[in-house]
C-alpha positions as CSV (number, residue, x, y, z in Angstrom):
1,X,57.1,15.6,-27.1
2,X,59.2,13.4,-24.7
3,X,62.6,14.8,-24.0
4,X,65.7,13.1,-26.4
5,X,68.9,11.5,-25.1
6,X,71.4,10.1,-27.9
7,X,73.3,7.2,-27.2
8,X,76.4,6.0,-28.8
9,X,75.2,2.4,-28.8
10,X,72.8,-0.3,-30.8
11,X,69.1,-0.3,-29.6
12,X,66.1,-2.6,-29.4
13,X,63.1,-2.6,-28.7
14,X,61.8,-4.4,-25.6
15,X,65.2,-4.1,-23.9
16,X,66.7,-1.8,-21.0
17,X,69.3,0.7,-21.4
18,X,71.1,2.8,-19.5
19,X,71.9,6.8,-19.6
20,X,75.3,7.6,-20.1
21,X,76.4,10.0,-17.5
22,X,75.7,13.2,-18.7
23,X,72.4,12.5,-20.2
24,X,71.5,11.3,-16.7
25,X,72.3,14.2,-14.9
26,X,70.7,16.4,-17.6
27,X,67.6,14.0,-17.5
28,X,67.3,13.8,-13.3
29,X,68.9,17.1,-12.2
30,X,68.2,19.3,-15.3
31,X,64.4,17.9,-16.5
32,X,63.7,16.3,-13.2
33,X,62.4,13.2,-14.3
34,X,61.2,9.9,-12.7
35,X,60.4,6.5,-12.9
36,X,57.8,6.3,-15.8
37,X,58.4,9.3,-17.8
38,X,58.3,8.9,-21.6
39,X,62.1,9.5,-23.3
40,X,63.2,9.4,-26.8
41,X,66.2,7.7,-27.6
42,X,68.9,7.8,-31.2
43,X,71.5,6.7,-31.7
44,X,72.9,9.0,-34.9
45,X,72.0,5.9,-37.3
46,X,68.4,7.0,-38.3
47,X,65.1,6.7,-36.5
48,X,64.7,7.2,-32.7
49,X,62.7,4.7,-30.3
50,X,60.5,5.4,-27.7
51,X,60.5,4.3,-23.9
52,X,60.2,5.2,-20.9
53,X,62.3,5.2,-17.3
54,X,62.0,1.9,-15.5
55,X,64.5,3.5,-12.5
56,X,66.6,5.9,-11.4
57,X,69.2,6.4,-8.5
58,X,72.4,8.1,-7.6
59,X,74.3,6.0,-9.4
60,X,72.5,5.1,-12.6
61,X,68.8,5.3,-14.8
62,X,67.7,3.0,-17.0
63,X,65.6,3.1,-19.9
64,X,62.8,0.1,-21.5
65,X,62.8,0.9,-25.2
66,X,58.7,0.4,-26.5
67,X,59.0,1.3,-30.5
68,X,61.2,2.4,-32.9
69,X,59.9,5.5,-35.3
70,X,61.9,5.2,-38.7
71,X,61.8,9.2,-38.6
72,X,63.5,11.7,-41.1
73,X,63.8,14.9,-39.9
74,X,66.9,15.6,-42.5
75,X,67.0,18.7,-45.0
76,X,66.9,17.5,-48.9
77,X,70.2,19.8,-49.0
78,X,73.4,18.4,-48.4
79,X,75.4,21.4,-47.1
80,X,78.8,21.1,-45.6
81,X,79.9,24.3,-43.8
82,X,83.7,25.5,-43.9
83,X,83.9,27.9,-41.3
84,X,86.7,29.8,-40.4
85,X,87.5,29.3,-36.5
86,X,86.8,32.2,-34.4
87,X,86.3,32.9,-30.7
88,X,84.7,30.5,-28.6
89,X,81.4,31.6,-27.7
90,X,80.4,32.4,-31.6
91,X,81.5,29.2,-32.7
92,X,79.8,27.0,-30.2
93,X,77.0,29.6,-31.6
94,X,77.5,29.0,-35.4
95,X,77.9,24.9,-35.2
96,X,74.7,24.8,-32.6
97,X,72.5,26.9,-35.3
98,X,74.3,25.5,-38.3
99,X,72.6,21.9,-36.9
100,X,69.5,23.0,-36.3
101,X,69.7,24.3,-39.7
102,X,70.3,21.1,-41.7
103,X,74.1,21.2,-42.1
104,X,75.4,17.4,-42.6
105,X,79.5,18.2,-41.9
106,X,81.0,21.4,-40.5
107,X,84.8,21.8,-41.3
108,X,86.3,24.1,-39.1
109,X,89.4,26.4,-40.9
110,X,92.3,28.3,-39.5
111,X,93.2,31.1,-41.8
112,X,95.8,33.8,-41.7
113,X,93.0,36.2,-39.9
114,X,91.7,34.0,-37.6
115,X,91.4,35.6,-33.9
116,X,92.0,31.7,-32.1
117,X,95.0,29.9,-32.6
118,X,94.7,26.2,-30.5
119,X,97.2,24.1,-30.2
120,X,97.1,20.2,-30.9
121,X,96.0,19.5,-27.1
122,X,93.6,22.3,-27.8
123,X,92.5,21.7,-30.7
124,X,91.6,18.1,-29.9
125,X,90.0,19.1,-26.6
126,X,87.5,21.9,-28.4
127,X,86.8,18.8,-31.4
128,X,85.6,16.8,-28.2
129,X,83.3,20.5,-27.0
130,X,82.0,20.5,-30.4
131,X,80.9,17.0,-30.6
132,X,79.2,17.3,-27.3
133,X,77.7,20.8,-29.2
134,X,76.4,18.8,-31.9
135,X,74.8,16.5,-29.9
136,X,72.7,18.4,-27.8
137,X,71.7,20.5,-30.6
138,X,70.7,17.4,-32.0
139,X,68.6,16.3,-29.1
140,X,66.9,19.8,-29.1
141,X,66.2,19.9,-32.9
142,X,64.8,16.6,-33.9
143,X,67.1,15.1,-35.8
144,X,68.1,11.7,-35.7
145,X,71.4,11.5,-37.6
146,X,74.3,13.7,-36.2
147,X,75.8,16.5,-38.7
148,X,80.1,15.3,-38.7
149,X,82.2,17.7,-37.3
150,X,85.8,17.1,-38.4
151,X,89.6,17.9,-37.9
152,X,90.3,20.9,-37.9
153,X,92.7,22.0,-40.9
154,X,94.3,25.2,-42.1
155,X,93.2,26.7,-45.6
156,X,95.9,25.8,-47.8
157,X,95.8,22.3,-46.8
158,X,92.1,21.9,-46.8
159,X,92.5,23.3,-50.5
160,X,95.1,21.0,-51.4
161,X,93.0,18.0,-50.6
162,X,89.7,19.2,-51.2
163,X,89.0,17.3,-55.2
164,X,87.4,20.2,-56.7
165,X,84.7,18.9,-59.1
166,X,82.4,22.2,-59.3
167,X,80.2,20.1,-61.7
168,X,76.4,19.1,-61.4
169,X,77.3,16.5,-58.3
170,X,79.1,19.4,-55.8
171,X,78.8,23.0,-56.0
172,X,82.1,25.5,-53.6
173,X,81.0,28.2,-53.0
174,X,83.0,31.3,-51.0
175,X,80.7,33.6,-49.2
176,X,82.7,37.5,-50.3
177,X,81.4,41.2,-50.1
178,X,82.4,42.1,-53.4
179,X,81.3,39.1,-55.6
180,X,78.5,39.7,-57.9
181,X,76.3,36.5,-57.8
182,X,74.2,36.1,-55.6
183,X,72.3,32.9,-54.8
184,X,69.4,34.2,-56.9
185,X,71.6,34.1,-59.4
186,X,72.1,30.1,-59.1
187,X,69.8,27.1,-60.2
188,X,68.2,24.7,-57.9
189,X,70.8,21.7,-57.5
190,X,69.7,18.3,-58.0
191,X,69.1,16.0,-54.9
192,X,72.3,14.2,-55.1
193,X,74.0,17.9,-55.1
194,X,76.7,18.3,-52.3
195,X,77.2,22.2,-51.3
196,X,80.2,23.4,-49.5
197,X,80.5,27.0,-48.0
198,X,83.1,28.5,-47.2
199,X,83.1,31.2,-44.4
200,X,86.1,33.5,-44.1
201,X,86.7,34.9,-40.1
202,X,85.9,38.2,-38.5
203,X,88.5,40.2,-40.2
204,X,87.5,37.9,-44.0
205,X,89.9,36.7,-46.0
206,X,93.6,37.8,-46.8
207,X,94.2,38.7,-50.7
208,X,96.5,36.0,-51.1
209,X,93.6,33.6,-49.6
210,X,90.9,35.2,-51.5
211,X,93.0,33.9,-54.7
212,X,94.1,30.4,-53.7
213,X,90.4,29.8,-52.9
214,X,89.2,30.9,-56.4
215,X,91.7,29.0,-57.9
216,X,90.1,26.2,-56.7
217,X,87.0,26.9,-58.5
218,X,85.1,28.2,-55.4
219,X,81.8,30.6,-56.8
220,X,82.5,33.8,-55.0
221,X,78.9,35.2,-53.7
222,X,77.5,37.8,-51.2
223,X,74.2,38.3,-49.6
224,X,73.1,42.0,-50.1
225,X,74.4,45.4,-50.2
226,X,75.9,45.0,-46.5
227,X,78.8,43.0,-44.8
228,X,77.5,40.4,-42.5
229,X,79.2,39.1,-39.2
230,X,81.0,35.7,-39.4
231,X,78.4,34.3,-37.5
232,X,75.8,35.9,-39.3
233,X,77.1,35.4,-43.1
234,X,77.2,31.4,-42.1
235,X,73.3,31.3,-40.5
236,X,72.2,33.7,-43.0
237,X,73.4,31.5,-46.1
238,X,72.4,27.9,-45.0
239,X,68.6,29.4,-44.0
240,X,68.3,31.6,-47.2
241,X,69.1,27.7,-49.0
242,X,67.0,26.1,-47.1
243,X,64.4,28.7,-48.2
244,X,65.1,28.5,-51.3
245,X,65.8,25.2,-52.6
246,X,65.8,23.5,-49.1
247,X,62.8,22.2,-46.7
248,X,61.1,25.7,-45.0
């Protein structure tokens, strides 16, 4: 399989393009390639195209597009992750796997536990990291439509303007250690189903939290006997969907 570069343009077939900077250094000083090498190209809007390089030099390498491939690599699960922001490493971690797993938004959370608190420079500047997360992530996995990443937002305000319609069309659900459901315990939602998961930080959620979010008709749930890792609890519940109701 030819290696994949995104680009955050239109393409067409039978035309040159060129390689934005840091998919040309990851293509000629990362992969090594050269003039005539097969690429794959998406732009995040569905399908990828085919070509190949035409030339590369210090200061630029260009791409001919051949085809386009109208190809769906996208879970039949919509699953938006609500993660609760904690140190760096293990949430580069949990939004790299979480795309590779299927998720279509992540929505990162600062909650009264939370280990990392970032400023608005900060903030803004790992949005920007996570972005550039999500797209190589992409460009590993297949997929041809990026999962959204978006602002970062505390809990109670995320709540507030969250429209909570736990009905047939969106299911919240709260991953806890002492809830009794399990996903067993849930039916197969429809394909026009939207799931949302919420994913409290290393030290979980704070009492006070823990009822603000059920008043907001989130389905409390666990997964086993044992308490999972914030990194682990998020993986573990968007692969045991996928197994379940999803596409493994």
């Amino acid at each position: 399989m030819p290696p994949r570069f995104y680009l955050n343009q239109a393409l067409t077939t039978g035309q040159a393009f060129e390689l934005p900077t840091d998919a040309k250094h990851h293509a000629t000083r990362v992969l090594r390639l050269k003039t005539n090498d097969k690429v794959t190209l998406f732009n995040g809007l569905g399908g990828e195209y085919v070509g190949h390089i035409i030339n590369t030099n210090k200061s630029n390498t260009n791409i001919f597009i051949e085809q386009f491939y109208d190809i769906n690599r996208e879970s039949p699960l919509k699953i938006e992750l609500a993660q609760a922001i904690c140190a760096n490493e293990k949430m580069d971690w949990i939004i790299q796997k979480a795309v590779e797993l299927g998720v279509t938004h992540i929505q990162p959370i600062s909650t009264n536990r939370s280990i990392v608190r970032l400023s608005t420079e900060r903030a803004a500047k790992r949005l920007q990291h996570w972005e550039k997360t999500i797209i190589s992530a992409c460009e590993q996995c297949g997929r041809n439509q990026l999962t959204a990443i978006l602002p970062m937002s505390t809990l109670p305000n995320w709540l507030s303007k969250k429209k909570i319609n736990n009905g047939p069309k969106h299911r919240y659900l709260m991953l806890s250690p002492t809830a009794e459901k399990t996903l067993n315990h849930l039916t197969k939602p429809t394909i026009d189903t939207n799931i949302t998961i919420l994913i409290g930080p290393e030290g979980g959620f704070t009492t006070d939290e823990e009822v603000n979010i059920l008043h907001s008709d989130f389905t409390p749930l666990r997964l086993g006997q044992r308490i999972l890792r914030t990194e682990t609890a998020a993986l573990a519940t968007i692969t045991a969907m996928q197994t379940l109701w999803g596409d493994f």
